[in-house]
Each structure stands twice: as C-alpha cells, then as structure tokens.
C-alpha positions as CSV (number, residue, x, y, z in Angstrom):
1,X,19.5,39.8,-30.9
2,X,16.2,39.1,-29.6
3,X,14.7,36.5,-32.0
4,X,18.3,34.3,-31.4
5,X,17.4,35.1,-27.6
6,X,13.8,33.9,-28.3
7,X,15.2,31.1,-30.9
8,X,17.4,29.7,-28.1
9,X,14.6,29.6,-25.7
10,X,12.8,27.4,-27.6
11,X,15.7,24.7,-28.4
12,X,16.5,25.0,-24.8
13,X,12.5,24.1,-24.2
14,X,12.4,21.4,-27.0
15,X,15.9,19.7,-25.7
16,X,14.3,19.8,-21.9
17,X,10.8,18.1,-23.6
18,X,12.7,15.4,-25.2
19,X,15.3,14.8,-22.1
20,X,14.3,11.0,-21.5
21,X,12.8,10.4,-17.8
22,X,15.4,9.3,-15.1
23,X,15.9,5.3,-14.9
24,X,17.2,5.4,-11.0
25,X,16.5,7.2,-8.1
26,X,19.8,7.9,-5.8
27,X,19.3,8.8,-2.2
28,X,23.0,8.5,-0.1
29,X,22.1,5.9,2.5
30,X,22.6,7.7,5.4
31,X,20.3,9.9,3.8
32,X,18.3,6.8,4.0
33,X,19.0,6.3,7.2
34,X,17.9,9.5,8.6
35,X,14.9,9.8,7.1
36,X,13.7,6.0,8.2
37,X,14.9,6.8,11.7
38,X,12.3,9.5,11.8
39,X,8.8,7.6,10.0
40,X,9.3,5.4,13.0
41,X,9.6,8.5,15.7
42,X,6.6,10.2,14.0
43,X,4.5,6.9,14.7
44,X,5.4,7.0,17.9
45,X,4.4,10.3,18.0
46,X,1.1,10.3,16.5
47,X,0.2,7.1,18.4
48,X,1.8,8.5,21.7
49,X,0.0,11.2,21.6
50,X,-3.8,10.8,19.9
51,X,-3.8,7.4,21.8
52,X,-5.9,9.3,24.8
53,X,-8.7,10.1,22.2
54,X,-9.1,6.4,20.6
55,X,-12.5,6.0,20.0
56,X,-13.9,8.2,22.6
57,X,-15.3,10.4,19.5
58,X,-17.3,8.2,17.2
59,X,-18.9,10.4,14.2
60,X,-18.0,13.3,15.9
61,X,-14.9,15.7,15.6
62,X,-12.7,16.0,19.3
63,X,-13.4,19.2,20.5
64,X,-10.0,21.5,20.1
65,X,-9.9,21.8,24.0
66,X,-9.9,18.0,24.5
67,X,-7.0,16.9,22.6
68,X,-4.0,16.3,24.4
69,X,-1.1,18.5,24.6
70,X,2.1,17.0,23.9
71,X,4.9,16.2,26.3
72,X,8.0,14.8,25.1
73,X,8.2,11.3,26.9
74,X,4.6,10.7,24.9
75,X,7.3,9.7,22.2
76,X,8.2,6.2,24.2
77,X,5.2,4.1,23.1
78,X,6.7,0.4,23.9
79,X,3.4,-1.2,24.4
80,X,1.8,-0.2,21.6
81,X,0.1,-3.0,19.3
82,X,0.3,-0.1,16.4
83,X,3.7,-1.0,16.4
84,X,4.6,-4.0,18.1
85,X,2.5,-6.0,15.6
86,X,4.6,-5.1,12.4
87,X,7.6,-5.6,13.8
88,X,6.3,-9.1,14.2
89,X,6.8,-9.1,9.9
90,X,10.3,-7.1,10.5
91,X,11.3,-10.8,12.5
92,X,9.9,-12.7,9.9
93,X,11.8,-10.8,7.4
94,X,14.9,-10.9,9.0
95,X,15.1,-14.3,9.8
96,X,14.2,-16.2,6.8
97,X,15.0,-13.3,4.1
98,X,12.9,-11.5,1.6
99,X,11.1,-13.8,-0.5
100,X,9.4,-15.2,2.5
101,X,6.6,-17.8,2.0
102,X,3.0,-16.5,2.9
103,X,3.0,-19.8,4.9
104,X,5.8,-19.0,6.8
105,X,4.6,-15.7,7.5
106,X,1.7,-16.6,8.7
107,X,2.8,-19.6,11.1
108,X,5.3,-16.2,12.5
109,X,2.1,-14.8,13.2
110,X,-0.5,-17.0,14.3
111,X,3.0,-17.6,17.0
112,X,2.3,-14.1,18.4
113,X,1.5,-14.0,22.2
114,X,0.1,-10.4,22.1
115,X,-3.2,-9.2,22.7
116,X,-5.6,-8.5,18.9
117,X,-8.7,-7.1,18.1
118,X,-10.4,-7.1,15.0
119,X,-8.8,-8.3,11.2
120,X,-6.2,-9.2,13.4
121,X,-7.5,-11.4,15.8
122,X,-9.9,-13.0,13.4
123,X,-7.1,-13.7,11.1
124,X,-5.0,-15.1,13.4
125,X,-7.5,-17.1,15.4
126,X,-8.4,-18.2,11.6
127,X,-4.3,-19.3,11.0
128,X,-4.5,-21.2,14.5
129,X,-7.4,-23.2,13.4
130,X,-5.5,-24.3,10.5
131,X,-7.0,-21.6,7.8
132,X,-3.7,-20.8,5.6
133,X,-2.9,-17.6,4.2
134,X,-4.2,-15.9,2.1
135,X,-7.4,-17.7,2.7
136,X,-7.3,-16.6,6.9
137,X,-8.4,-12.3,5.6
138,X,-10.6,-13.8,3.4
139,X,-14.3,-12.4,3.6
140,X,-15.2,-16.2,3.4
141,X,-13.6,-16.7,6.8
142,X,-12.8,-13.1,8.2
143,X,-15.8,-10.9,8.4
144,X,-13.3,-7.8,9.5
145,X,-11.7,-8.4,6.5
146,X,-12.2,-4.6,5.3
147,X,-11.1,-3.1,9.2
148,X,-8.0,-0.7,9.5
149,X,-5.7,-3.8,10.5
150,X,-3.1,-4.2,8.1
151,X,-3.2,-0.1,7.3
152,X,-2.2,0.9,11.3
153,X,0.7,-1.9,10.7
154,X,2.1,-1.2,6.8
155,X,4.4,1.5,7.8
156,X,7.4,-1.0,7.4
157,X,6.6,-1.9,4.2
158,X,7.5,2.0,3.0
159,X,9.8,2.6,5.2
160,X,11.9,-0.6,3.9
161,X,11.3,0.2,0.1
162,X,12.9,3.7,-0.3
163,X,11.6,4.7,-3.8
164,X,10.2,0.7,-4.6
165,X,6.5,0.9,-4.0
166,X,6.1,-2.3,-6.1
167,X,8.2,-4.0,-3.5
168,X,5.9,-2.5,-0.6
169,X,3.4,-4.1,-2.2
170,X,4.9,-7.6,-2.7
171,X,4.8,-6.8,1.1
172,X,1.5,-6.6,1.4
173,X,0.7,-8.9,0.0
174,X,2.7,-11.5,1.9
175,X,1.4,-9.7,5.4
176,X,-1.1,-8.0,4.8
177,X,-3.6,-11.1,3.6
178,X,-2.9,-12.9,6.7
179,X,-5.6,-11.1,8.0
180,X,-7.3,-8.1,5.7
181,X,-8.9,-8.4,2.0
182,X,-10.5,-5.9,-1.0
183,X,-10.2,-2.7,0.7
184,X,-8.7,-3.6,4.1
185,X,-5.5,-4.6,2.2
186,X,-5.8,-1.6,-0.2
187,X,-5.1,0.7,3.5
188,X,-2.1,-0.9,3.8
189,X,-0.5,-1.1,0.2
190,X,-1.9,2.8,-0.4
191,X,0.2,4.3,3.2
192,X,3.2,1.7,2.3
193,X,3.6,3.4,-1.0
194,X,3.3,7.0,0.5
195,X,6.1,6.4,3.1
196,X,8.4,4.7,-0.3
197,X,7.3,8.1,-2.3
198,X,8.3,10.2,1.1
199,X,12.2,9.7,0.6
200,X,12.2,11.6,-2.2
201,X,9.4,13.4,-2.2
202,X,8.2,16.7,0.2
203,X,5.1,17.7,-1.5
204,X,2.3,15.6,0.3
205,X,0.0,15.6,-2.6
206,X,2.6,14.0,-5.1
207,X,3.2,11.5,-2.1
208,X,-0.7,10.8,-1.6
209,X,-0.9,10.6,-5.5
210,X,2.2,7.8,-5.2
211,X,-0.2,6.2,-2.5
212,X,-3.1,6.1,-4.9
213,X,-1.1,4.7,-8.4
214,X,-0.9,1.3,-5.7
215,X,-4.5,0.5,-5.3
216,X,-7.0,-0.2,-8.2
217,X,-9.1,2.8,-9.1
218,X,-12.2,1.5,-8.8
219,X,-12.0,0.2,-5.4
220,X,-14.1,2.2,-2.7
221,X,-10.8,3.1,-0.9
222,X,-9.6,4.7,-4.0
223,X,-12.5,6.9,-4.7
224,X,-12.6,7.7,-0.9
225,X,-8.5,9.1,-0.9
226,X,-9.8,11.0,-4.2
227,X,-13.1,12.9,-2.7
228,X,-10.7,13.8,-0.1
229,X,-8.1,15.2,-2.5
230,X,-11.1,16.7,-4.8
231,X,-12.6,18.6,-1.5
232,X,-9.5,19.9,-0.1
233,X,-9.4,21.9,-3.1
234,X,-12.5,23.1,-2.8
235,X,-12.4,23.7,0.8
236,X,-8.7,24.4,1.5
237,X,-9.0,26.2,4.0
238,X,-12.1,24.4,6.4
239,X,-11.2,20.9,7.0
240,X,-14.3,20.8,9.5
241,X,-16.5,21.1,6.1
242,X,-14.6,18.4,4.2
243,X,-14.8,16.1,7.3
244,X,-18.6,16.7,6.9
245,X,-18.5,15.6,3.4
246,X,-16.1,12.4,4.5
247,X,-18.7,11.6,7.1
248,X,-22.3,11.7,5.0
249,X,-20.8,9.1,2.4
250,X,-18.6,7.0,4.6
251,X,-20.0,6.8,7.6
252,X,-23.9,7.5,6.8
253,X,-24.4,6.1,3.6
254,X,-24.9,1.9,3.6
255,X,-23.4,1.6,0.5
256,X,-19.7,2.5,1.6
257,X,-20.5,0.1,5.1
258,X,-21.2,-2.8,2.9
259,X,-18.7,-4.9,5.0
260,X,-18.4,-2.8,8.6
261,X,-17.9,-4.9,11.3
262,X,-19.9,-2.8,13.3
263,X,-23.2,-3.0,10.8
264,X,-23.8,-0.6,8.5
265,X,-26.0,1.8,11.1
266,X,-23.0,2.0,14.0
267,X,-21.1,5.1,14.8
268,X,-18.0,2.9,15.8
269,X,-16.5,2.6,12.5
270,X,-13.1,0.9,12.2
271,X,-13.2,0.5,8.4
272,X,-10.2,1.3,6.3
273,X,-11.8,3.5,4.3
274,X,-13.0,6.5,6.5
275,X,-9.8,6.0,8.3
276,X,-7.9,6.3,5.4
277,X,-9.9,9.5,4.7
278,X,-8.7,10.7,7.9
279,X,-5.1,10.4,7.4
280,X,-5.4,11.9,4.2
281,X,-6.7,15.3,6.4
282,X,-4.1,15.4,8.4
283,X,-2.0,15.3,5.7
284,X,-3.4,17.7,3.3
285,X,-4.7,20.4,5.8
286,X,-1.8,19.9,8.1
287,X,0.1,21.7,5.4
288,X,3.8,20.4,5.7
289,X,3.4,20.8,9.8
290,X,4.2,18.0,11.9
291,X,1.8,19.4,15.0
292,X,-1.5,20.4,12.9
293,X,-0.8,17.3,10.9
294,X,-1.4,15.1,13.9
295,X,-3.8,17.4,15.5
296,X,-6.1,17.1,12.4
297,X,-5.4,13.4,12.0
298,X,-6.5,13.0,15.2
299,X,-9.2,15.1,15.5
300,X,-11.4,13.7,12.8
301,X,-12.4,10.9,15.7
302,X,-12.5,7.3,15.2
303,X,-9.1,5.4,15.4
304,X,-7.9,9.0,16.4
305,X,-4.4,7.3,17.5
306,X,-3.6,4.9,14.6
307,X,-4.7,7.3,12.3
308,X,-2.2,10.2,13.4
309,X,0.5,7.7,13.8
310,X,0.5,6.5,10.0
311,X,-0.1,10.7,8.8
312,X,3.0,11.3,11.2
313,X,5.0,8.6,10.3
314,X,5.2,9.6,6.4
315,X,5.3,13.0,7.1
316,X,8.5,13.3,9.7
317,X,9.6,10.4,6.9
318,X,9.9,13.6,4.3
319,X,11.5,15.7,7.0
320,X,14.6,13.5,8.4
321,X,15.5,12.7,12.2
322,X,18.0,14.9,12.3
323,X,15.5,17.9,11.3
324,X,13.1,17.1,13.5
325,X,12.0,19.6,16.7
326,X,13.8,18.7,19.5
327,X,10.3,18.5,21.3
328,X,10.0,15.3,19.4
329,X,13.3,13.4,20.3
330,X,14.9,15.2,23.4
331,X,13.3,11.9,25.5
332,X,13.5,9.3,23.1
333,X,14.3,5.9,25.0
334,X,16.5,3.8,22.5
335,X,17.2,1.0,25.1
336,X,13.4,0.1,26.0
337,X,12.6,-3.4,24.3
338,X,9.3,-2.9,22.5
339,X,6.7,-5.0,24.2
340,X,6.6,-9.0,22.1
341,X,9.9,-8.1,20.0
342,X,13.4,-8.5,20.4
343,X,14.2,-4.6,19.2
344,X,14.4,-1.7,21.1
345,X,14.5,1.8,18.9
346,X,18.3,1.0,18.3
347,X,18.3,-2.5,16.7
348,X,14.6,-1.6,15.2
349,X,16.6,1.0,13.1
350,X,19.4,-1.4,12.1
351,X,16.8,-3.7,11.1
352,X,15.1,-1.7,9.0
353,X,18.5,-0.4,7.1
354,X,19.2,-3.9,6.4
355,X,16.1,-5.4,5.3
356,X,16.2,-2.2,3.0
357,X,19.6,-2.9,1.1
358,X,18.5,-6.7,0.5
359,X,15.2,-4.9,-0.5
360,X,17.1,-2.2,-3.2
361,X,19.1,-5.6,-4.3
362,X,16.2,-7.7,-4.6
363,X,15.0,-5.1,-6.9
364,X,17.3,-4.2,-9.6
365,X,19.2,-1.5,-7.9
366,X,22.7,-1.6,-6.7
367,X,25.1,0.4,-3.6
368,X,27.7,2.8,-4.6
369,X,30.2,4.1,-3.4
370,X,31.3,7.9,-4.3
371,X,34.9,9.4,-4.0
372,X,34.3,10.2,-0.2
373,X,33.6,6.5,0.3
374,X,29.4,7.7,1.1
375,X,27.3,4.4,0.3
376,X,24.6,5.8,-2.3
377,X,21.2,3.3,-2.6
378,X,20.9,3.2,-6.8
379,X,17.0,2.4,-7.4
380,X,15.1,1.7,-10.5
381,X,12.4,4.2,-11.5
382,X,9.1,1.3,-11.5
383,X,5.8,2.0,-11.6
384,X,3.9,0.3,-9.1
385,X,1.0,-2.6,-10.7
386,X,-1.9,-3.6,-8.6
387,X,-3.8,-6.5,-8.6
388,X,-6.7,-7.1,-9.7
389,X,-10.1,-5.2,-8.2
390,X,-11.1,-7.1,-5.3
391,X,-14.1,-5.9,-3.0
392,X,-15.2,-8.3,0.4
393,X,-19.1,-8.3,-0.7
394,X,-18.3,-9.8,-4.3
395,X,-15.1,-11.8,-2.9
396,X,-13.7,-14.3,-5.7
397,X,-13.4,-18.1,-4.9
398,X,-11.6,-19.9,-2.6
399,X,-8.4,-21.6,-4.3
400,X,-6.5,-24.5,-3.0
401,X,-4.5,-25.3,0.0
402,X,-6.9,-23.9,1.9
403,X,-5.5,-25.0,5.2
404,X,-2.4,-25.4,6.5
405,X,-0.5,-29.5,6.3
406,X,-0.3,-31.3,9.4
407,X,3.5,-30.8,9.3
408,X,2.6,-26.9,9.4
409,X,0.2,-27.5,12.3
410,X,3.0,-29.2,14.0
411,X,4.9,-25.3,14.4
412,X,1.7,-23.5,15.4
413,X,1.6,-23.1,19.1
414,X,-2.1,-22.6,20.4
415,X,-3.4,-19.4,22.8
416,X,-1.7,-16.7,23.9
C-alpha cells in the first residue's frame, strides 16, 4: 500500500511538472474595477500625505516625530502635478485612441497650462520650441533627462494594462520620451509594470521582480532596484541600515550622479534612480501594510511625496477599494475636478476602465461573459521586451524629424 501511495505521488508530481504554463490571465472586470479604483486612492494617499516632507530632508532620513500623521481629507489631492500631469496622457488617450502618435502626444502636452519643474518643464519648453518627440527627453536637448519625471506620472500606464506590462511599456514609450531618457524613462516603465503585475499579484517581491523583467539589466536603475532587493534580505529587519547602503552608492558615489541635475556633489537629488530605491523600501519593509509602506516611502527623504504616492498606489492596487480602511476613503471627494483636467475621481475611474478594455483588445485578449452575465477581462500571458540599453552620458544619435513641421507648430499654443 505504501509504495502505490508513494508511486502515485510521484505521477501526481511528474503530471503537475509537465502541466503546460497558463496562456491567459482572467480577472472579472469589476474585479478590475475595484482594484484600479484603489492604485488611484493610494496615490492620493501617499502624495496627500508625505507632500508636507518634500524635500525638506535631503540625504537625511525624516525623523519618526516629524512625519505627518494622517487625516482622512489628506486623501483629496486635486492640485497635485503628481497626478494632474498624467491624466494629461489619459486625455490624450481618450481622445484620439490607443495607438496614439508620439507627435500628437506631445503637441497634448507641450498644450498644458500647468505649472513644471524639471524633465518636465525642460521637455516641454523643448516641444514648444519646436523639438519633436522623442528627441525633446533626449540628453542632447534635456539635461534632466534621467530626473524622477515620467516615474511620479507612469501610474496610468499599469493601472490601464491589467496583466499587459508590454503594453505599459508601449506607454512609455509614447509619454514617457516626451520628456525623460536612459534611466529616467526606465522609472517609469519599471513602476508601470509593478502596478500591471499588482492585479494579480499580492506578494510585493514577485510584483517588484515583474517591475524589473521591463527595464534592461544593465542599466543603473536596474542594478539599483536589485541592491535594494539583495539588502533587504540581508537586513530584513533594519531598513535604516539598507537606506545607508542606498545612500553611499547613490547619492555619494559620482559614478551613479553621472547625469544629476543637481551635479554630482548636491544633497538635492531628484534622480530616478535613488528614488526608485526608495519606493522599493517602502514596499519591501512595509511588509504588505498600507501605513508603514508609506511611512518608510516617505521617510527615506528626497521626493518623500512622489515617492510614497507611486509605493501606495501599487500596493492598495493589490488590496482593492473595496478592502481598503475606511480611514482611507471615508472623505473621499468624487465631484472635485482635478486641477488642468476635465475628470474628477468619478469620470477619472470610468476613464481608466475604458482605456483598459480597448487596451486588453488591442492586445490579443477578449471580454467574456460567464453564466451570471459578470464581464471577465481574458489576457494573454506576454513577457514584457525592453529596448535596447540606453544610458544619458553615452546617449545614441539623434535621428530624423528632429523638430516638429510648420503645420505641427501651427497647434502648439506658446506659455502658460
């Protein structure tokens, strides 16, 4: 009896080895829903609430007594540009579909009448002098072309591409080179294809690990996500020692400030990389919770309120709205018109849901309906391909259509 028990066992192990990998991923789409809803709260959060400590600490961790102690209105952040700015791409979207020209995307933007700083501004100021896109986040023309830009801003890219991280990064690279390069763009295509991974994933260091397979390896941003990962593990339970670590190679050593804004010897540092580092804390150390998630995010210093918002954002995406702590929603404002846009909370979700079914479409996947009449998104299994290693000290050549027709000129309205 026992060797047919023990024989058994090992069919049963040999049938599982050989089972062939899934082909789709199937989330129900109010499913969908539920979980988009909240990666857009917990931006708000994180934003709402680290925005007090933005850059006050530079190279320095926020004491534990000077962070702020969340209030539940902190949620309504209507002026914030960590969030007004991508839904400038959400408009785009929307209005002239999913395949989008780079062109067009960037006349959208070089259109925006909001306040920018940084990538941002010097991309856009670059698309209003006539530089085209990609060319207006290129080193050649952008020397912020490796700041945190397009990372505070890809959240929509994930949270529009349930399960397709190779479509957050056609994304990216529509949006994101209007204004960032090398590792300034990898920010962005590394958190958009956390928040994709986050629909169907809870374990934050499959989901960082998702974020990672969209960025080349030998990029400085990658190997800065990985020393994170590697030091967590060997300090997983002092994330003051691994922000140490973080801070002697990415903030003191020149070689990893080879394109800072700031020059290589500032303690402002608004580069990609280290901020990327920090959102990677919050996520690891904060363990699955939503408060020392922030709170760690946040406390690292820096861009301490962009940096929470995008660690928030794909971490309540893994939770749900509906799961969420009341403390988080109970004054939610779903009128208020976020400031430049034409979506308050409740069209900004409808939005989203739709971009995201011409988004599963687009890519191969189908919506089903079961017995019950429930819509089910249907999603190919791809494995996300990045482009080829770019860094903004050894930036490649400038290609053609450098800058923008006279007809394009024509549709660009100058100033603010």
């Amino acid at each position: 009896m026992k060797s047919f028990v023990a024989l058994f066992l090992v069919l049963l192990t040999l049938s599982s080895c050989n089972k062939p990998p899934d082909t789709h991923r199937r989330i129900k789409v109010v499913d969908y829903v539920d979980k988009m809803k909240a990666g857009w709260v917990g931006q708000m959060v994180g934003v709402g609430w680290g925005a007090p400590t933005e850059f006050r600490w530079r190279g320095k961790i926020i004491p534990k007594e000077a962070m702020p102690k969340w209030r539940p209105e902190m949620v309504n952040q209507f002026q914030q540009d960590d969030l007004y700015v991508e839904m400038t791409f959400l408009r785009t979207l929307e209005l002239y579909g999913p395949d989008v020209d780079i062109r067009q995307a960037g006349i959208d933007f070089a259109n925006s009448r909001y306040r920018l700083w940084h990538a941002n501004k010097a991309g856009r100021d670059n698309l209003r002098s006539g530089i085209a896109p990609p060319w207006s986040g290129h080193p050649a023309f952008n020397a912020h072309a490796d700041d945190i830009d397009y990372q505070i801003e890809a959240d929509y890219a994930g949270l529009i591409s349930p399960g397709m991280p190779q479509r957050a990064m056609e994304l990216g690279e529509r949006f994101g080179r209007l204004m960032n390069y090398g590792d300034g763009l990898y920010g962005g295509q590394f958190v958009a294809g956390m928040y994709a991974e986050a629909f169907f994933e809870n374990d934050v260091n499959k989901i960082i690990q998702a974020g990672l397979r969209c960025i080349p390896k030998g990029s400085q941003y990658h190997e800065a996500v990985s020393d994170v990962v590697a030091w967590h593990r060997q300090y997983p339970d002092d994330w003051e020692k691994t922000w140490e670590l973080i801070e002697a190679k990415y903030q003191d050593n020149p070689d990893y400030r080879r394109f800072s804004c700031g020059g290589a010897d500032a303690d402002f540092n608004i580069d990609a990389k280290i901020n990327g580092a920090y959102i990677v804390m919050g996520l690891l150390y904060g363990r699955g919770d939503p408060d020392k998630t922030i709170v760690i995010a946040t406390r690292c210093g820096q861009d301490s309120d962009c940096n929470p918002s995008n660690a928030g954002g794909v971490l309540f995406t893994t939770i749900g709205f509906s799961n969420l702590d009341a403390k988080y929603v109970s004054a939610l404002d779903a009128e208020t018109i976020f400031s430049y846009t034409d979506y308050n909370f409740a069209t900004l979700i409808e939005v989203s849901e739709k971009l995201a079914r011409q988004a599963v479409v687009r890519s191969g996947g189908r919506i089903e309906k079961d017995a019950d009449g429930a819509e089910w998104f249907v999603i190919p299994v791809a494995e996300p391909t990045p482009g080829e290693l770019e860094q903004s000290w050894t930036p490649s050549a400038l290609g053609e259509d450098v800058y923008f027709s006279d007809e394009e000129m024509s549709r660009i309205s100058q100033g603010l």
